[in-house]
C-alpha positions as CSV (number, residue, x, y, z in Angstrom):
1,X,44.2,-17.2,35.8
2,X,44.7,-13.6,36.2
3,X,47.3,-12.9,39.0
4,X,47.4,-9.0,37.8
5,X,46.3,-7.4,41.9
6,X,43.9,-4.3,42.4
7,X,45.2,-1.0,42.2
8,X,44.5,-0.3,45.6
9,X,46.0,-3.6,46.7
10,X,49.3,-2.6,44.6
11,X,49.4,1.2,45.9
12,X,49.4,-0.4,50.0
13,X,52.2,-2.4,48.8
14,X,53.9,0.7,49.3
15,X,53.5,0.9,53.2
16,X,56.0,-1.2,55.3
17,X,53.2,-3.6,57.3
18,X,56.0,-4.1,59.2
19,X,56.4,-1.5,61.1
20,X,52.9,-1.1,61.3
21,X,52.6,-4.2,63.0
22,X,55.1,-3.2,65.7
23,X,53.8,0.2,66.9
24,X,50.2,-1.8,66.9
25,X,51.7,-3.9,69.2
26,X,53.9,-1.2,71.4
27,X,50.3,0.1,71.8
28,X,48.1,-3.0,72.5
29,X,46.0,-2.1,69.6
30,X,44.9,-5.6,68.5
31,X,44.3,-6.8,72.2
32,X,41.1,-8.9,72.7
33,X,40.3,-8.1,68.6
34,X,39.9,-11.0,66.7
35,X,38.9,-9.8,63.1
36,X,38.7,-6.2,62.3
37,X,42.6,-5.2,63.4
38,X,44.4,-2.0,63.2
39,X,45.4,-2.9,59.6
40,X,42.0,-3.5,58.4
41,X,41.2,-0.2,59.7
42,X,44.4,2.0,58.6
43,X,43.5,0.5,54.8
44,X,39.8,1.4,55.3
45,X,40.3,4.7,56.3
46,X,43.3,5.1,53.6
47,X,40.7,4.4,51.3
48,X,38.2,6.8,52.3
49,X,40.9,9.5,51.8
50,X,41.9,8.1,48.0
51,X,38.0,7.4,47.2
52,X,37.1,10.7,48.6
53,X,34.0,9.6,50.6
54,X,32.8,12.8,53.0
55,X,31.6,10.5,55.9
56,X,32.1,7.2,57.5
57,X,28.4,5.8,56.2
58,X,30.1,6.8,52.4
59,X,33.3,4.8,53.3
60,X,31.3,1.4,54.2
61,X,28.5,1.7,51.3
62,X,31.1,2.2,48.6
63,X,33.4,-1.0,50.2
64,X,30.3,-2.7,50.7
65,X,29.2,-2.5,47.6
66,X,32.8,-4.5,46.6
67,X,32.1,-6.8,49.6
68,X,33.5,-9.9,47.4
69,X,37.0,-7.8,47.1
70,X,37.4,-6.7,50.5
71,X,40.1,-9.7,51.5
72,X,41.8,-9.2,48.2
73,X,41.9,-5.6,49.2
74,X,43.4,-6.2,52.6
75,X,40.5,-4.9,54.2
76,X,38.9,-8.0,55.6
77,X,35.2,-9.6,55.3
78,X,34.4,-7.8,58.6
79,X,34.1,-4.4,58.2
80,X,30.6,-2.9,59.5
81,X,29.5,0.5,60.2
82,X,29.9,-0.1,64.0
83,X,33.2,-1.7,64.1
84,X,34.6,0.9,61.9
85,X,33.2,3.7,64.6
86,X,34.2,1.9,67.3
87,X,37.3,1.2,66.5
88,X,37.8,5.2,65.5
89,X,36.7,6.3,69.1
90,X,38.4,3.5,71.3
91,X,41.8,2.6,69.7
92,X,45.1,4.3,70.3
93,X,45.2,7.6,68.1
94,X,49.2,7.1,68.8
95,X,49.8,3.7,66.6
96,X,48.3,6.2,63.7
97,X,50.7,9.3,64.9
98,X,53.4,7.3,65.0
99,X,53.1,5.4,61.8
100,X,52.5,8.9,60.1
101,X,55.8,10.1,61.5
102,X,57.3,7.1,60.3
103,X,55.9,7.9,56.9
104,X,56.9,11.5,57.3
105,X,60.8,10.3,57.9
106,X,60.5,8.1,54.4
107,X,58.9,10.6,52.4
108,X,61.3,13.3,53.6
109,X,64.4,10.8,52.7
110,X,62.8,10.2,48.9
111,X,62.0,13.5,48.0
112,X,64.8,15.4,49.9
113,X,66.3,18.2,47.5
114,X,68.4,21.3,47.7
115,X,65.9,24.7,46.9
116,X,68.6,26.6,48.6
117,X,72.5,27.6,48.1
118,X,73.1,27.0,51.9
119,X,73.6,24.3,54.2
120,X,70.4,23.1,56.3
121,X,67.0,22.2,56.9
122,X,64.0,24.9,55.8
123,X,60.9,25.0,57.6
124,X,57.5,26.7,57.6
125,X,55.5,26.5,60.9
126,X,51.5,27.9,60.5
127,X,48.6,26.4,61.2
128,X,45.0,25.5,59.9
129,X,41.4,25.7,61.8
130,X,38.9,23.1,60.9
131,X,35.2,24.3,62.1
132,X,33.2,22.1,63.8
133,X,29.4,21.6,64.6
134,X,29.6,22.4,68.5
135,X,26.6,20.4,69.4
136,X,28.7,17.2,67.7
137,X,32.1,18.2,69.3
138,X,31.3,19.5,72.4
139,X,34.7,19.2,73.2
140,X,36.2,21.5,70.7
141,X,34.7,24.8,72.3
142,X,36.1,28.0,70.0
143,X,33.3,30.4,70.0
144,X,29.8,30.6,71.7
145,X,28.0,28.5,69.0
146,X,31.3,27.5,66.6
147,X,33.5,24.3,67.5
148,X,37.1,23.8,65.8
149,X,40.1,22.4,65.9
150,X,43.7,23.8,64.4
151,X,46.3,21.7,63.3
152,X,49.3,23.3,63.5
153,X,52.1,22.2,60.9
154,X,55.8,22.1,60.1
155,X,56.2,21.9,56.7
156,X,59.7,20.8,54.9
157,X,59.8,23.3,52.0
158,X,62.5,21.6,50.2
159,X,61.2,18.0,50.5
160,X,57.7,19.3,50.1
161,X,56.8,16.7,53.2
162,X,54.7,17.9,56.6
163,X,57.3,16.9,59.1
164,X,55.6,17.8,62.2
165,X,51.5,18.1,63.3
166,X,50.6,19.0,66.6
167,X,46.4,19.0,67.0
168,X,45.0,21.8,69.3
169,X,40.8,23.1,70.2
170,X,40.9,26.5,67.8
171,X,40.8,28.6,70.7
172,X,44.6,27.8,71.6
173,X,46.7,30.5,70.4
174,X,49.5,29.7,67.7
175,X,52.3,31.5,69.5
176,X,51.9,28.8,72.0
177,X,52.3,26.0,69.8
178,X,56.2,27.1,69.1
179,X,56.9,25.8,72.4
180,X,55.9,22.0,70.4
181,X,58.0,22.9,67.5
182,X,61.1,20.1,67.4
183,X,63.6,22.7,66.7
184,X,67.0,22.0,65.4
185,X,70.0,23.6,65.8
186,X,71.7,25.1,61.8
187,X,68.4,24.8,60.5
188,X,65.4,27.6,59.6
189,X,62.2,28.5,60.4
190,X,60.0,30.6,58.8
191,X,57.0,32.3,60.6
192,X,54.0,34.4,59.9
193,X,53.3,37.5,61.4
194,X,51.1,35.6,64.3
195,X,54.1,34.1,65.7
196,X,55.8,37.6,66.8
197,X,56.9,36.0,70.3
198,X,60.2,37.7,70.9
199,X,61.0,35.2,73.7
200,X,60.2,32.6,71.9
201,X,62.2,33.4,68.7
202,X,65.0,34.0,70.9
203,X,64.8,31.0,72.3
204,X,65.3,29.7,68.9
205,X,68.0,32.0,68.7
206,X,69.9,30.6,71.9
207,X,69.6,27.2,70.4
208,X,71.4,27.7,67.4
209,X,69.4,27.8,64.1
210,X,68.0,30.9,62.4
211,X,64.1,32.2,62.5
212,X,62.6,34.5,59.5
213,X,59.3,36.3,61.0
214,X,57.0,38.8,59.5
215,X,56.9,41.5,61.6
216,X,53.6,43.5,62.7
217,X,53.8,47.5,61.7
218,X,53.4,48.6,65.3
219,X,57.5,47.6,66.3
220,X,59.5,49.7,68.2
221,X,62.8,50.2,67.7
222,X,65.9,52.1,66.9
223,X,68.3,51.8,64.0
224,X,72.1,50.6,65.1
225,X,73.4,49.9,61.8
226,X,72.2,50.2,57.8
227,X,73.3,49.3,54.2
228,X,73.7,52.0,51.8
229,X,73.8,50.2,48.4
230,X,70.8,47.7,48.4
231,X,69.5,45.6,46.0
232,X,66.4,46.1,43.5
233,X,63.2,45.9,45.8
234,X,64.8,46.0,49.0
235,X,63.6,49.1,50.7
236,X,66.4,49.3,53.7
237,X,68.5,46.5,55.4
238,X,69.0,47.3,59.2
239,X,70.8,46.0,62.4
240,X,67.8,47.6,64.8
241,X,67.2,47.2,68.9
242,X,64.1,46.8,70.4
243,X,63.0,50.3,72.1
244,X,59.1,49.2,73.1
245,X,59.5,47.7,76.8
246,X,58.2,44.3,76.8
247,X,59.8,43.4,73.2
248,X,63.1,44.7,74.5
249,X,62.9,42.4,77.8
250,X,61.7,39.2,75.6
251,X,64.7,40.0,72.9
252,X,67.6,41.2,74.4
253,X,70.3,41.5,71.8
254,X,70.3,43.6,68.1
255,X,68.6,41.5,65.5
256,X,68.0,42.2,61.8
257,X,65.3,44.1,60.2
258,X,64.7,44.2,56.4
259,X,62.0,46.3,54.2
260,X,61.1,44.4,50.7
261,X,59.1,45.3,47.7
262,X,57.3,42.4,46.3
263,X,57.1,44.3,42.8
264,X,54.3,41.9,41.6
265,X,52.0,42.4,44.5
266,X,52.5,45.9,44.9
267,X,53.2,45.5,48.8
268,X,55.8,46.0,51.4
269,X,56.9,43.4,53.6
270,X,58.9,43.9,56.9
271,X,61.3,40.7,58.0
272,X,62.9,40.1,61.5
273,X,65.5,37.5,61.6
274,X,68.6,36.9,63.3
275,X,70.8,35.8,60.1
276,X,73.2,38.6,59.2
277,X,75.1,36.2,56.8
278,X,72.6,35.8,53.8
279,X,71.5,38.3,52.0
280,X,68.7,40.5,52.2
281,X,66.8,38.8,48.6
282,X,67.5,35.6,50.0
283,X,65.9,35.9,53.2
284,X,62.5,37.8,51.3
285,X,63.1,34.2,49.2
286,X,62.8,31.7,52.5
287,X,59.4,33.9,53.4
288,X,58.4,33.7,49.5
289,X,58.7,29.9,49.9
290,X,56.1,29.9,53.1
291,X,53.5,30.1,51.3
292,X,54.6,26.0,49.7
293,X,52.9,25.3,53.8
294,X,49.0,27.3,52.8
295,X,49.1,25.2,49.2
296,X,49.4,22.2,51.5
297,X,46.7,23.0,54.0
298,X,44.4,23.9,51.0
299,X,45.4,20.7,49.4
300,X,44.8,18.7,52.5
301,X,41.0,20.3,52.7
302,X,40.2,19.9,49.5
303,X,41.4,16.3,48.6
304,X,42.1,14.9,52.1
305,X,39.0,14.3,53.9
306,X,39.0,16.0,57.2
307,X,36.3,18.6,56.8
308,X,34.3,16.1,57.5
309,X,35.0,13.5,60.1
310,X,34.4,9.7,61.1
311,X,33.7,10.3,64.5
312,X,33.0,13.0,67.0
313,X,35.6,12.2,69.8
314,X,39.0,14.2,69.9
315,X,40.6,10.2,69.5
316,X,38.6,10.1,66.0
317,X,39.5,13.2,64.8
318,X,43.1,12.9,65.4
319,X,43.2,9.1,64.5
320,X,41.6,10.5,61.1
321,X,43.9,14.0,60.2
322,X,46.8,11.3,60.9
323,X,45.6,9.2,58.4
324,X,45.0,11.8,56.0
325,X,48.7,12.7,56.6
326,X,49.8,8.9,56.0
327,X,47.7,9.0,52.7
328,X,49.4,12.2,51.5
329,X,53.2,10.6,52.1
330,X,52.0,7.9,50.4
331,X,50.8,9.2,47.5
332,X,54.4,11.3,47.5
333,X,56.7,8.1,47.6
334,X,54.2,6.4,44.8
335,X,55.0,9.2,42.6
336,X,58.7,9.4,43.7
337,X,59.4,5.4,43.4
338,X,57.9,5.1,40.2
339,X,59.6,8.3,38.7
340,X,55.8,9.4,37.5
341,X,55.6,12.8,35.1
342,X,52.2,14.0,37.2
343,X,52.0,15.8,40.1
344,X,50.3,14.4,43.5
345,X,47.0,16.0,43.0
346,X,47.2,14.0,39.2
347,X,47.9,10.6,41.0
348,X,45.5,11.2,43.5
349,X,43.2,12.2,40.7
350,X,43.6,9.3,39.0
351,X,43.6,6.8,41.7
352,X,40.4,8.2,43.2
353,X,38.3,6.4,40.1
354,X,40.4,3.6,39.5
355,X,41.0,1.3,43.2
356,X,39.1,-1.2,42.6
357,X,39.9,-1.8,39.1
358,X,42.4,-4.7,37.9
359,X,45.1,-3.3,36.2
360,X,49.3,-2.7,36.5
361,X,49.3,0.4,38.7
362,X,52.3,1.5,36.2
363,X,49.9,0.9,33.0
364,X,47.4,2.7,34.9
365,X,49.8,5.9,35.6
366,X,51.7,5.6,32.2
367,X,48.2,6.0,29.9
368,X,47.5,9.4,32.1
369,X,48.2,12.0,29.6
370,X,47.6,15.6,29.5
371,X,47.5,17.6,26.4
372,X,50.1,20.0,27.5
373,X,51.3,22.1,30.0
374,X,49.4,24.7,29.8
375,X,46.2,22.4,30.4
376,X,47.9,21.7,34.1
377,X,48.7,25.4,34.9
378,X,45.6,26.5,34.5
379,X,44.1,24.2,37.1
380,X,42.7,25.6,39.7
381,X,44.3,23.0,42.2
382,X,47.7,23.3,43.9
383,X,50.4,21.3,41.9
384,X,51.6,21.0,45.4
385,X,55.5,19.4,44.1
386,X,55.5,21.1,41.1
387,X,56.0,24.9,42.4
388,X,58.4,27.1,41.0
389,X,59.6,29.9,42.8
């Protein structure tokens, strides 16, 4: 009798049901639902993302088509069309936030490492638009015939784990997503030059951890202090002041201002921060490592599905870019637990062919072998944990 499971079946076994179970029932999810639960829909839609099916009609036919390993899967003998979309536009998009976050906090614990020589957490907060057909998502209004949505992100740059999404109509401006940002003090946060909210970023200041900004060209200001003997590609190293009215009421005290080369771009960048202890390569380093959050959002659009949605409801969409954030933690702790030599994007890769196939996920993993190096680096894909810097 062969006992050996599906690989799908063996790659759930790396979500704690548990815990699932609980914040289905914090939420009422399974009230008055006698077959197709919360679980059979988390794995459904877990499998979408893995099996890369563009819509919700791709997602049944392909399970469908398996029908006799659905139970065996963990999916269930009742999954339909309709009770997949109606369970997508009426149940709780919280169970799936909160069960991501719970992923989040595992994948962060695994993969936690030390990028940096000094103590405390690094993150990178930006955000990505989604468009949207307006006459589907009426809801998401952005321009007079374009719908979106943005999902703005903390990224961990030394776990390599989104720690934080907060989901927003395009039309919201980022600087106004800071105010979401779960901000903690000794730690820091890098920005982009759309986040040049001087009361907000001194509101970070006031609570203790450290911001790195890219400042616009048009600042104002007044040098208090400079270095004289500066390292290669740093331009000037500054203690400035605010002069322009409205930056010098948001900002209040003397900040840092520092003018880099990036030598291989053949550009200037300008940084704000309010560190004065590190110095001036290691804070054009923390900005070099920002761009760790755009690899992710082009990895999440390209192997993720949520360019294309489930369901037209702002409850579906969320309940689905959750779920595409669950399925990317998981994939991160499948690599990390079983100590694999391939990057994410290479165990997505291969599990997106193989989930319905009968065989020991390690065996499966273990007989993935490339050439050599050089046939990964010339992908055109983000190795999204394999970055070098």
């Amino acid at each position: 009798m062969n006992q050996i499971k599906y690989i799908f079946s063996q790659v759930i076994e790396f979500l704690n049901e548990d815990k699932f179970r609980r914040i289905v029932t914090k939420y009422d999810g399974d009230r008055y639902i006698k077959h197709y639960t919360c679980w059979n829909q988390l794995l459904t839609l877990i499998f979408g993302q893995l099996s890369r099916s563009a819509t919700l009609r791709n997602v049944v036919i392909v399970l469908q088509a398996h029908s006799e390993k659905l139970y065996h899967l963990g999916i269930g003998k009742h999954l339909s069309r309709s009770n997949l979309s109606k369970a997508n536009e009426q149940r709780d998009y919280r169970i799936f936030e909160d069960f991501a976050y719970y992923m989040i906090d595992q994948a962060r614990q695994k993969r936690a490492s030390k990028l940096f020589d000094f103590e405390g957490n690094v993150y990178a907060f930006d955000s990505t638009t989604i468009d949207l057909c307006l006459s589907l998502f009426k809801w998401a209004t952005f321009r007079k015939k374009k719908g979106g949505i943005k999902v703005h992100t903390l990224f961990d740059v030394q776990a390599g784990i989104p720690t934080f999404a907060y989901i927003t109509e395009a039309k919201v401006n980022d600087m106004n997503a800071m105010d979401e940002i779960p901000y903690e003090a000794g730690s820091y946060y890098i920005f982009d030059r759309g986040y040049n909210d001087y009361a907000r970023l001194y509101a970070i200041h006031k609570l203790g951890a450290t911001f790195v900004v890219r400042a616009k060209k048009n600042v104002r200001y007044k040098r208090l202090l400079w270095k004289r003997k500066l390292p290669p590609n740093v331009l000037s190293d500054s203690t400035i002041q605010f002069t322009g009215y409205y930056q010098q009421r948001d900002y209040t005290i003397p900040l840092r201002l520092i003018r880099y080369w990036d030598a291989e771009n053949k550009r200037e960048f300008i940084f704000l921060t309010n560190n004065f202890d590190l110095s001036a390569l290691e804070i054009a380093e923390l900005y070099h490592n920002r761009w760790q959050i755009e690899l992710f959002f082009k990895w999440l659009k390209q192997h993720l599905k949520i360019k294309h949605f489930y369901g037209t409801s702002l409850n579906a969409v969320k309940i689905q870019v959750y779920v595409a954030i669950i399925t990317f933690c998981l994939v991160a702790i499948v690599q990390h637990d079983m100590k694999l030599d391939l990057s994410t994007y290479e165990v997505l890769q291969v599990l997106s062919v193989s989930l319905t196939a009968k065989m020991h996920l390690r065996d499966l993993l273990d007989q993935t072998n490339f050439q050599n190096d050089k046939e990964r680096s010339d992908s055109s894909e983000p190795l999204l944990f394999d970055l070098n810097f």
